[in-house]
C-alpha atoms as one frame of an Amber mdcrd trajectory, in Angstrom:
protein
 -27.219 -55.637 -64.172 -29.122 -57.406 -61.690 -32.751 -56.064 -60.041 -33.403
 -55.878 -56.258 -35.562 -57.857 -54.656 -37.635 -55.340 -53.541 -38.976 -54.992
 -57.039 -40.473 -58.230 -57.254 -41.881 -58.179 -54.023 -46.142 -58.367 -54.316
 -48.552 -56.498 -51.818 -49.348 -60.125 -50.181 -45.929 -60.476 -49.425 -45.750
 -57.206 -47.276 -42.879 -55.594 -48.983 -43.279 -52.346 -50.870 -45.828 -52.334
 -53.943 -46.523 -50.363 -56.683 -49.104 -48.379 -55.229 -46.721 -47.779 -51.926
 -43.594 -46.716 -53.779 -44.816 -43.824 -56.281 -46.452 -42.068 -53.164 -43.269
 -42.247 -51.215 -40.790 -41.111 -53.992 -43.189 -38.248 -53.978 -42.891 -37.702
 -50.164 -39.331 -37.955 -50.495 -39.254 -35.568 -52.620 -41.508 -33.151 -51.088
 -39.016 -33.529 -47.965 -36.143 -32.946 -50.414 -37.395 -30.025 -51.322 -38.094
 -28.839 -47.924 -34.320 -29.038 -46.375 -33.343 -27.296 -49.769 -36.034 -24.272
 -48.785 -34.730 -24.300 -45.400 -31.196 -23.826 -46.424 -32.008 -21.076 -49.241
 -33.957 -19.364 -46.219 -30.827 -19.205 -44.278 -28.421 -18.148 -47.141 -30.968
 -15.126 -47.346 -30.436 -13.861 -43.799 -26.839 -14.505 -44.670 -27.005 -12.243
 -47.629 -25.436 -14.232 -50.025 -27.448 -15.822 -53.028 -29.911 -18.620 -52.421
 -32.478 -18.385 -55.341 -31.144 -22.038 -57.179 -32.225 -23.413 -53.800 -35.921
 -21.816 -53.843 -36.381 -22.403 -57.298 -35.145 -26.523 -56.960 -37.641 -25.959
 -53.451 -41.003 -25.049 -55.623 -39.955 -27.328 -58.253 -39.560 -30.564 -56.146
 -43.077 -28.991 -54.063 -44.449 -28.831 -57.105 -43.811 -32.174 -58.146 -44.149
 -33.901 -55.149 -48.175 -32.306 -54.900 -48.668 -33.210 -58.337 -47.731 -36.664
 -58.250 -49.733 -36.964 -54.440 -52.612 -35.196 -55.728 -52.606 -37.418 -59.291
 -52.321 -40.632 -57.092 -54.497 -40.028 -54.207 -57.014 -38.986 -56.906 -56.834
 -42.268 -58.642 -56.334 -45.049 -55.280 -58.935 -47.206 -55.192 -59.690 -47.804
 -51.398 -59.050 -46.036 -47.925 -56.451 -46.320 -45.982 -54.782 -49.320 -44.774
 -55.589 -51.213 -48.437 -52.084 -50.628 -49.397 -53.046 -48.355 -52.349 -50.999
 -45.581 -51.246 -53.511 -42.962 -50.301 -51.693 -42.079 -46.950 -48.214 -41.978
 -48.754 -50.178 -39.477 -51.143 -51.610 -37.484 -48.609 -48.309 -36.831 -46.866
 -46.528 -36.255 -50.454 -48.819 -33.467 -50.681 -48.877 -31.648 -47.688 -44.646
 -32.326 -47.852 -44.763 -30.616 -51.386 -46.810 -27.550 -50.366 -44.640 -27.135
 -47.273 -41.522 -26.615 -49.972 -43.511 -24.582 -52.281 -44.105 -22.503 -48.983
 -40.876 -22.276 -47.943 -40.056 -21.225 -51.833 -42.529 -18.144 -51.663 -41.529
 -17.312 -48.263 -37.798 -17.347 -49.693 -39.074 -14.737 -52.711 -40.899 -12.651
 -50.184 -37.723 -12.068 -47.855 -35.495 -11.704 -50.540 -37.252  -9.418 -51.787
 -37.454  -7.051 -49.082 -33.377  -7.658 -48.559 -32.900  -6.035 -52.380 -35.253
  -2.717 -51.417 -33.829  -1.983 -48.396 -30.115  -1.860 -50.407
């Protein structure tokens, strides 16, 4: 099994390092989890069953602000040091965006289940 060379490459070097890639898995995820929310919001209007979708939605949110929160906590520097802090930052707001969108999802489908 061979490695990519993007996991040897060093912050000097101007690749992706260590405290880069955590931060942006985290994003990722966060935006994951947002398309997910989006689609569970739109099975809802359809009336068919999107509550896997909401509950994969908070989970990835969840994640995604736990890991940016953990990481921006801990980077030593501002921004522009290549610690990761922005990467964090936007993991964060990504993952409360999906939690959102989870809650919102809840809320709706909710009301759909009264009125029937």
């Amino acid at each position: 099994m061979t490695i990519p060379a993007i996991a040897y490459a060093s912050p000097d070097s101007g690749g992706i390092g260590s405290g880069r890639l955590l931060p942006s898995i985290a994003a990722l995820g966060g935006l994951v989890g947002i398309i997910i929310g989006k689609r569970a919001l739109n099975r809802v209007r359809r009336k068919a069953n999107g509550t896997t979708g909401a509950t994969v939605a908070a989970a990835l949110g969840l994640i995604s602000v736990s890991i940016g929160g953990l990481h921006a906590a801990n980077a030593a520097g501002g921004f522009g040091t290549g610690n990761g802090l922005a990467g964090a930052i936007v993991a964060i707001l990504l993952g409360l965006v999906s939690i959102g969108l989870a809650i919102f999802y809840y809320l709706i489908a909710g009301r759909h289940r009264q009125k029937q």
